[in-house]
C-alpha positions as CSV (number, residue, x, y, z in Angstrom):
1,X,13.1,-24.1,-6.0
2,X,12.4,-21.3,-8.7
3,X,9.8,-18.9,-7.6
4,X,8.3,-15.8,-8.9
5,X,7.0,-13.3,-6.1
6,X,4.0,-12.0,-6.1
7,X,3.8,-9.5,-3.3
8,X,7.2,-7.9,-1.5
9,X,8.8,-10.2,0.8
10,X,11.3,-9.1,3.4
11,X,14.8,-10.0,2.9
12,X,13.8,-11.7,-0.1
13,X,12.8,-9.2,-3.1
14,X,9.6,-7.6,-4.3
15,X,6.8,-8.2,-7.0
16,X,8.1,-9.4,-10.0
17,X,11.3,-11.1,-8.9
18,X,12.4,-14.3,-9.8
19,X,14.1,-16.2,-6.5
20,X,15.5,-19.6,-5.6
21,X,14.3,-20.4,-2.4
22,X,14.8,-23.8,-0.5
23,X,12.1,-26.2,-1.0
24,X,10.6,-26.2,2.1
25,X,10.4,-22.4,2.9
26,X,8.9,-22.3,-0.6
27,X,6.1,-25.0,-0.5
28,X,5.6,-24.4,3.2
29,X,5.2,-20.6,3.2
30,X,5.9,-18.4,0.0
31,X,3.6,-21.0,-1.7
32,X,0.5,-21.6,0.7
33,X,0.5,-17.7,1.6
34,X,-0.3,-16.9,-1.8
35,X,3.4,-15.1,-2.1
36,X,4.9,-16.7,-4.6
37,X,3.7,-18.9,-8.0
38,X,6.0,-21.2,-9.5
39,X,8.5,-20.0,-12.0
40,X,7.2,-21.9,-15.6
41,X,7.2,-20.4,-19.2
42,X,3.5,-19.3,-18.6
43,X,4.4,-17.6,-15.6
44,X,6.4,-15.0,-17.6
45,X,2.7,-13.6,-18.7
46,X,2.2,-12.8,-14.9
47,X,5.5,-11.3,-14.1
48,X,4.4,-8.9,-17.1
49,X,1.2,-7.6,-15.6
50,X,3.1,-7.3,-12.2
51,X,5.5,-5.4,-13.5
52,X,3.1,-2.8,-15.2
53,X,0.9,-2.2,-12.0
54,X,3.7,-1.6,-10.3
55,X,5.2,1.0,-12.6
56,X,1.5,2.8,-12.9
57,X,1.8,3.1,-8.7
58,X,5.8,3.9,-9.0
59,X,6.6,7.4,-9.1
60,X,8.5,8.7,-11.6
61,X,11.0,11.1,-10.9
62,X,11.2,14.4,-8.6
63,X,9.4,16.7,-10.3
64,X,6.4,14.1,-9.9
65,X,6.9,13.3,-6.9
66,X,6.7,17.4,-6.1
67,X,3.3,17.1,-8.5
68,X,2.1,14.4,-6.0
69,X,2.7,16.6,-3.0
70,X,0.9,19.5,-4.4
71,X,-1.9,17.0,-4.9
72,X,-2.1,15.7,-1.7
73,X,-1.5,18.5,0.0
74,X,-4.8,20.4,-1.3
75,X,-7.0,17.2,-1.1
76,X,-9.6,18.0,1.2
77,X,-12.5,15.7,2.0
78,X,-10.6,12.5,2.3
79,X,-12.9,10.6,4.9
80,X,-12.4,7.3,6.4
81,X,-15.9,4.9,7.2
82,X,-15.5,2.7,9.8
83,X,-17.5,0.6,12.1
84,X,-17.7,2.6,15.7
85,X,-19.7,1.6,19.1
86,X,-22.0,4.4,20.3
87,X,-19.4,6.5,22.1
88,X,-17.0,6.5,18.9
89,X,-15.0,4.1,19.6
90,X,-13.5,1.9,16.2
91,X,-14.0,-1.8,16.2
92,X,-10.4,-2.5,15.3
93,X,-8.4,0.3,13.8
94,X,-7.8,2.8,10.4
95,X,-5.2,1.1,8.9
96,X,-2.5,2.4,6.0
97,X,-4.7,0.3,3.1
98,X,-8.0,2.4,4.4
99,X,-6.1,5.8,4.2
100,X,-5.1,4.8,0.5
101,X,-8.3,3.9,-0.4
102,X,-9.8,7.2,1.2
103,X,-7.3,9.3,-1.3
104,X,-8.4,7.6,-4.4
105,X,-12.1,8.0,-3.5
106,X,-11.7,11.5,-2.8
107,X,-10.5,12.2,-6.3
108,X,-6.5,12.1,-5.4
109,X,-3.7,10.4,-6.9
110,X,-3.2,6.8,-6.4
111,X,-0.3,6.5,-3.5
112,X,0.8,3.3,-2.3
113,X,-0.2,2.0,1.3
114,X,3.7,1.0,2.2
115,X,4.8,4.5,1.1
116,X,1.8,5.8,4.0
117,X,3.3,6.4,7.7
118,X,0.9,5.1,10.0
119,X,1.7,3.5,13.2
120,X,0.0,0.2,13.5
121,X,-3.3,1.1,16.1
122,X,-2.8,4.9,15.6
123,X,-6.2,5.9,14.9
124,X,-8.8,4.3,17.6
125,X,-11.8,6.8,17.3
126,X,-13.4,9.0,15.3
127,X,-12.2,12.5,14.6
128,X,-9.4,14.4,12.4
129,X,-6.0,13.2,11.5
130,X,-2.7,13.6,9.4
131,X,-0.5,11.1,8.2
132,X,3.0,11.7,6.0
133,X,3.4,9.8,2.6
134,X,7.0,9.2,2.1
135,X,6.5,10.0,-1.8
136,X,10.7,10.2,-2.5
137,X,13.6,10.4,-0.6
138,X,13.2,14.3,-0.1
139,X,9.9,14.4,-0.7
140,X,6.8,14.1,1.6
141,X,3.1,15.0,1.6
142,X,1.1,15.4,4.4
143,X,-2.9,13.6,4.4
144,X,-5.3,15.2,6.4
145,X,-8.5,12.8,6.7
146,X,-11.3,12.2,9.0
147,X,-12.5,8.7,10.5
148,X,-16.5,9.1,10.6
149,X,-19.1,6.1,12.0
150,X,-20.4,4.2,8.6
């Protein structure tokens, strides 16, 4: 079965890639999960967007990368809302996808959530943090932000 993916799937490929998969792994879970479409003529069209949003989030070489890092490094106000009980603690956690957000409210660059080293139930209460963004291989930033009640 010819699939396009739609989002990065392990072992498999990212975004953009066109895979043969067995049948039933395809129409059972890439399919359902909203992973994959099926590969058709008009399906090019897609694979064409894909591919442009992921080159506007890619970085581009190092000396962006460094231009990144000087970014992110002198962001300040990056603050995280979340939903807390009286004595501050978080119902649930700040995940990687809230931290990205944070950056691009605060007037930062764009920087993708994978690229963001947060450990999964990190951040529990309110108060200030840093997280790394692995921008290149040699290169990464470090995010200070704040989780305050919403």
């Amino acid at each position: 079965m010819k699939l396009i993916l739609t989002t990065a799937v392990d072992n498999l490929g990212v975004a953009g890639d066109i895979v043969e998969v067995k049948a039933g792994y395809g129409r059972n879970y890439l399919l359902p999960r909203g992973m994959a479409i099926v590969a058709t003529r008009g399906a090019e069209k897609q694979i064409e967007g894909i591919k442009r949003s992921q080159e506007a989030r890619a970085i581009r070489d190092l000396d962006h990368a460094h231009e990144l890092k000087n970014q992110l490094d002198n962001l300040e106000g990056v603050t995280v809302k979340v939903r807390t009980s009286e004595s501050g603690k978080l119902f649930g956690s700040v995940t990687a996808d809230d931290v990205a957000a944070a950056v691009k409210a605060a007037g930062g660059p764009v920087v993708d959530k994978r690229a963001i080293a947060l450990k999964k139930g990190h951040v529990k209460s309110t108060g200030k943090y840093q997280v790394d963004v692995q921008l290149h291989d040699k290169i990464a930033a470090r995010v200070n932000f704040e989780v305050v009640a919403a």
